[in-house]
C-alpha positions as CSV (number, residue, x, y, z in Angstrom):
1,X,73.1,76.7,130.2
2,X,76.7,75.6,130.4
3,X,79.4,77.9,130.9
4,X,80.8,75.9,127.6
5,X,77.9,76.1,125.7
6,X,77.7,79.6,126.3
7,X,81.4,79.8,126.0
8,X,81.1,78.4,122.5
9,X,78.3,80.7,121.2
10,X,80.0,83.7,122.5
11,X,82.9,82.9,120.6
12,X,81.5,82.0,117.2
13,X,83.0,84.3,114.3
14,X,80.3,85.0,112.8
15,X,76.9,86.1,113.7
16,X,73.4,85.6,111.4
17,X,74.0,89.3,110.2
18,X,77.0,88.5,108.9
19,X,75.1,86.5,106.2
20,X,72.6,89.1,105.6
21,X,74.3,92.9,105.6
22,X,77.5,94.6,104.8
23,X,80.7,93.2,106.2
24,X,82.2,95.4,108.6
25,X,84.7,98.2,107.6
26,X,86.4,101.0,109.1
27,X,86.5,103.5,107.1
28,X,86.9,107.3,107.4
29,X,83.8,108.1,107.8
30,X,82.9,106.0,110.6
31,X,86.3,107.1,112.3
32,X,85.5,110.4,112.5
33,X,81.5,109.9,113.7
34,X,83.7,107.8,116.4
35,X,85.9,110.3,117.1
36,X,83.1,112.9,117.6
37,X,81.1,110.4,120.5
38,X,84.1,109.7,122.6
39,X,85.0,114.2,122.3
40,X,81.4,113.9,124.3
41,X,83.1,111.6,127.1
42,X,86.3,112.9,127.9
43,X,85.9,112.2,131.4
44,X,85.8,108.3,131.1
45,X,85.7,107.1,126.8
46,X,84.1,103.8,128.3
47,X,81.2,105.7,128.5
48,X,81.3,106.4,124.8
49,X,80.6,102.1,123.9
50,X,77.0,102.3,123.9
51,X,76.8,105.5,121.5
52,X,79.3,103.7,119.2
53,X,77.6,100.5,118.7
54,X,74.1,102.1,118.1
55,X,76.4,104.4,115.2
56,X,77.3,100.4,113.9
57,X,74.2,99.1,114.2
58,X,72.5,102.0,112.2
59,X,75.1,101.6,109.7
60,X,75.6,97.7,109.1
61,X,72.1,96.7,110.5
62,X,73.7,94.2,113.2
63,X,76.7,94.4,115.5
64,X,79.6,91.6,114.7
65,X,82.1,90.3,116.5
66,X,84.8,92.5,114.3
67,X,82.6,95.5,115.4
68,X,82.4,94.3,118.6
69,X,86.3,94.0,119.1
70,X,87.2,97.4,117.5
């Protein structure tokens, strides 16, 4: 595959999901279950991104590129 074919598909706004499930929202709720997984990483809150995408996934049933970039 092409690095602008791949370019291009990475970049699309919107994902199938997007079509099918809740838009994404950040609302208090899902600030504070945030909050709570990156107080388990305080040494490096990198460590926290896979814990926080499974909490969006659960929640809007796919992960978006607005999920994605918060």
């Amino acid at each position: 595959m092409s690095q602008d074919v791949l370019k291009n598909l990475v970049d699309l706004p919107d994902t199938p999901g997007s079509d099918h499930y809740p838009k994404f929202q950040v609302d208090a709720e899902l600030e504070a279950a945030a909050d709570k997984r990156i107080a388990n990483y305080e040494e490096s809150h990198r460590s926290a991104v896979l814990p926080l995408l499974h909490i969006i996934q659960k929640r809007f049933g796919f992960i978006g590129a607005e999920a994605i970039e918060w």
